[in-house]
N, C-alpha and C positions, 0 to 999 in steps of 0.2 A: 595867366593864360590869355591869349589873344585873343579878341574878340572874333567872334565866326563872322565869317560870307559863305552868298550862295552862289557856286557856279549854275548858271544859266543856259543848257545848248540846245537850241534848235534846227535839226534835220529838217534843209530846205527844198521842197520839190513840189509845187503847186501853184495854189491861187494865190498871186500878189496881195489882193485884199484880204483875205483871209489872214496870210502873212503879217502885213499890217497890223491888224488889229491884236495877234499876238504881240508883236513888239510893243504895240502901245501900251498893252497891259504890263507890261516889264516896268515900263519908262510909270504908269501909274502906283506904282508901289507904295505902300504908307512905308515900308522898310525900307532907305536907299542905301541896304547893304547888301549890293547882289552883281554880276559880271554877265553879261548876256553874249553869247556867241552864239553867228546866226552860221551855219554850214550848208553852205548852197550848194549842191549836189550837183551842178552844172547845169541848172534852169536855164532857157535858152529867152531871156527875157531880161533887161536891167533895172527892172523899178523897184526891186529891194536893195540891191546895190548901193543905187542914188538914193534912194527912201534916208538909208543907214546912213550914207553919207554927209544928205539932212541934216539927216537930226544932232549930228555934232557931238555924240554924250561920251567921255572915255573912255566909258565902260563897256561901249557895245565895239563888239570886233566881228568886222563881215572876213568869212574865209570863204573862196569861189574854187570849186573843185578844177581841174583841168578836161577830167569827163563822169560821165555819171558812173555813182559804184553802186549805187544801190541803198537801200535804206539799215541795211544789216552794216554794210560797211561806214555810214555815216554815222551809225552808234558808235559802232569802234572809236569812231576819230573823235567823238563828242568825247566821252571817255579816257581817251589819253591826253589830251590836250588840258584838263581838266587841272586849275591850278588850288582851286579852294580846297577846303574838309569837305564838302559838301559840293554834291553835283547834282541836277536833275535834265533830264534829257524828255524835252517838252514840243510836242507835237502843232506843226506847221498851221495849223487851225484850229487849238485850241487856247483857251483866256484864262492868264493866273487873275483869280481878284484880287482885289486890292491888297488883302490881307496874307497875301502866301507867302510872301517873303518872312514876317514877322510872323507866321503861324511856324512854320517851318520852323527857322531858328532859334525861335521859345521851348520847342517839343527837343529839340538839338541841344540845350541848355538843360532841360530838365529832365533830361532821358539821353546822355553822353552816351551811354550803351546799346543805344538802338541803332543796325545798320541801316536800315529800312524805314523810309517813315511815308504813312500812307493820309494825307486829311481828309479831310469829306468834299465831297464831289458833289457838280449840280452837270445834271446832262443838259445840252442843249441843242437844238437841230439844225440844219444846215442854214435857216434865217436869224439864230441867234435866241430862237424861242424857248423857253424848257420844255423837254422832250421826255415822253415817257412812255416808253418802250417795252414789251415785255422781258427784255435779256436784263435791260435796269432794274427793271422790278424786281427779278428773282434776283440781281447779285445786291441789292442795298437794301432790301425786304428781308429775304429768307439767308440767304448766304453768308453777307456782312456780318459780324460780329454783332452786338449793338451793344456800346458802352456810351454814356455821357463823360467820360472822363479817357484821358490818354492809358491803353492798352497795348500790354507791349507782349507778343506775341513768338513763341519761338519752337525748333522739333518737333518730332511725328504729331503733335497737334496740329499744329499749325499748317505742314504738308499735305497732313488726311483732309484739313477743310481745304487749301487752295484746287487739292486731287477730286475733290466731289466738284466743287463749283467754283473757278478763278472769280472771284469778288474785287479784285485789284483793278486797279484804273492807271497803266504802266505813264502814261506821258504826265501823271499827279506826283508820282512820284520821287522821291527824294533820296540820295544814297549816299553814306559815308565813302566819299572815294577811293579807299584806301580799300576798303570792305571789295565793293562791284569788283575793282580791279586785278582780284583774286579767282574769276573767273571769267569765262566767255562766252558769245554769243557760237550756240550751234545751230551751222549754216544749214542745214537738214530739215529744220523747221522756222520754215521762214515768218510764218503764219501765227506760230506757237511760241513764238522766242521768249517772249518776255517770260513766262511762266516757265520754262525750260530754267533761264539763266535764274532767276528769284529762289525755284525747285534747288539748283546746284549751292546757291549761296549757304542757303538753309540747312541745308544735308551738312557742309562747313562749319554750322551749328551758329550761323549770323540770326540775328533778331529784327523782327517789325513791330515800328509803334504803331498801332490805329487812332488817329488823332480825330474826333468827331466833328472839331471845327471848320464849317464849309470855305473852302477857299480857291478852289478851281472848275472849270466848267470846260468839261470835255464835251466836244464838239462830234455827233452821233450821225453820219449821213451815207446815203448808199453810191457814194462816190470812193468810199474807203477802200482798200486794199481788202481789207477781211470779209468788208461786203460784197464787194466783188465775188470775190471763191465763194462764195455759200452759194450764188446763184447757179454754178457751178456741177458745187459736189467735192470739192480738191480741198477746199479746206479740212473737210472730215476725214479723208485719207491723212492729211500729215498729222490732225489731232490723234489719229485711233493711231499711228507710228510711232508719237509723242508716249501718249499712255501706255504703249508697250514698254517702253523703253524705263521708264518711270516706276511702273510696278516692280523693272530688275532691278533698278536702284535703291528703291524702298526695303525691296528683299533681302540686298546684301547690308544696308544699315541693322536690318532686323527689326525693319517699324511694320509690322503687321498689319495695323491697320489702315496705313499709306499706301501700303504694297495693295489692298482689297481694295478703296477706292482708286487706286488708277486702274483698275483691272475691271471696276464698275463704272467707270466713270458714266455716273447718272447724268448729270446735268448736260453733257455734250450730248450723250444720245439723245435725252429730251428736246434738244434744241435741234437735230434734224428732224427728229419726229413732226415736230409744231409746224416746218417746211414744209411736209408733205400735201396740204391744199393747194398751197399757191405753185407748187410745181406742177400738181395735177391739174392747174388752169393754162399753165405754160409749157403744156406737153415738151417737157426737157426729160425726155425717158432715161437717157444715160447717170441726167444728174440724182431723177428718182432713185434711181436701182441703187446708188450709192451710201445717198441718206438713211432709206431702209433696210438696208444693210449695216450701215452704222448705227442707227437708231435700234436696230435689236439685236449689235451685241455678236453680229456676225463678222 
């Protein structure tokens, strides 16, 4: 059998430096068996361009959109273009360490049957500090599995916990491309994709490892696209759509108790609930009415 690599794609649309420092983490790998493809979304600046251009490495290929599509459709492309077994689709600001290539590919080795492979995570905040938040807390505390050893995860288990509380960390992650490619992003939830598309895989009867070895540092700041919406209120709308939608599908599998946590989904209610001070400091009356509405289940 050939030896594996890791496809590499990064949806590009933001801070140059930031950018950077992802790439470098690529370029620092202890494992130099990896493909990196940066997807510029048609940023209206050339310093990643010339950055890549720099650095001279084979392996890295800059693609420059003609106009901006969006981040739903820059997965797509990450996705198809995708020539490894292995793909991961790794977000504009955050750092593989050093070890993610080689944690990866060992868990790819010793678990050929896992679609999905999830390592351990270190959050970090917009200066690069570790960050601890209480959304981290509940998903690497309470939510998270907790094994010392690679756990491979799969069916109405494994849907009822993603359904009570998403514990995944999407730009950590790692996917047999062959697997991903068997399903797709629904444009309807823009907010919620990743768990939608992960949700579809699984219903397919695809599997996830949980691999406890820390090796990436997602990058947690209220510059985000998801941070944004919660100041909001819109994000809760597409989640309570999402879990509508999800409890039908659990239904028709006949996973009972997927079908009851999407229809409870606790942990999203709980997290506009916790909103509710700091909206009532920032008299955003329209965003309030929404959260507590979501928050109890209305």
């Amino acid at each position: 059998m050939a030896e594996a690599s890791l496809d590499i794609f990064v949806p590009y649309w933001g801070d140059p430096d930031y950018m950077k420092l992802t790439i470098d983490s690529v370029l620092n790998q202890s494992d130099p068996r990896w493909f990196l493809t940066v997807v510029d979304d048609a940023y209206p600046d050339p310093t990643i361009e010339e950055y890549v251009a720099w650095i001279q490495d084979p392996r890295i290929t800059y693609i420059k959109k003609p106009k901006n599509e969006g981040i739903t459709a820059s997965f797509r492309t990450s996705i198809q273009l995708a020539r490894q077994d292995l793909v991961a689709v790794v977000g504009c600001d955050d750092i593989l360490l050093p070890n993610y290539v080689e944690t990866i590919l060992r868990a790819h080795r010793d678990h050929p049957d896992a679609d999905i492979i999830q390592p351990g995570v270190r959050v970090i905040d917009a200066t690069g500090r570790p960050a601890n938040t209480l959304v981290d807390t509940v998903k690497q505390r309470l939510l998270r599995p907790r094994t010392t050893e690679p756990l491979l995860l799969s069916g109405e288990t494994l849907v009822t916990s993603l359904l009570h509380g998403d514990w995944l960390y999407w730009p950590s992650l790692t996917f047999k491309t062959a697997s991903v490619r068997t399903v797709d992003f629904r444009n309807e939830f823009p907010i919620i994709q990743d768990l939608a598309l992960i949700v579809d895989m699984i219903l397919q009867g695809r599997s996830l490892l949980v691999v406890p070895a820390q090796s990436f540092a997602y990058r947690r700041h209220m510059e985000s696209a998801s941070s944004l919406l919660i100041l909001d209120g819109s994000r809760f709308d597409g989640e309570r759509d999402y879990f509508n939608l999800a409890a039908e599908l659990a239904h028709a599998q006949g996973w009972r108790r997927a079908e009851f946590a999407a229809k409870l989904r606790l942990t999203s209610r709980l997290h506009a609930l916790s909103l509710m001070p700091a909206l009532l400091k920032s008299r955003k009356v329209s965003a309030f009415r929404t959260m507590i509405r979501h928050g109890l289940g209305a």
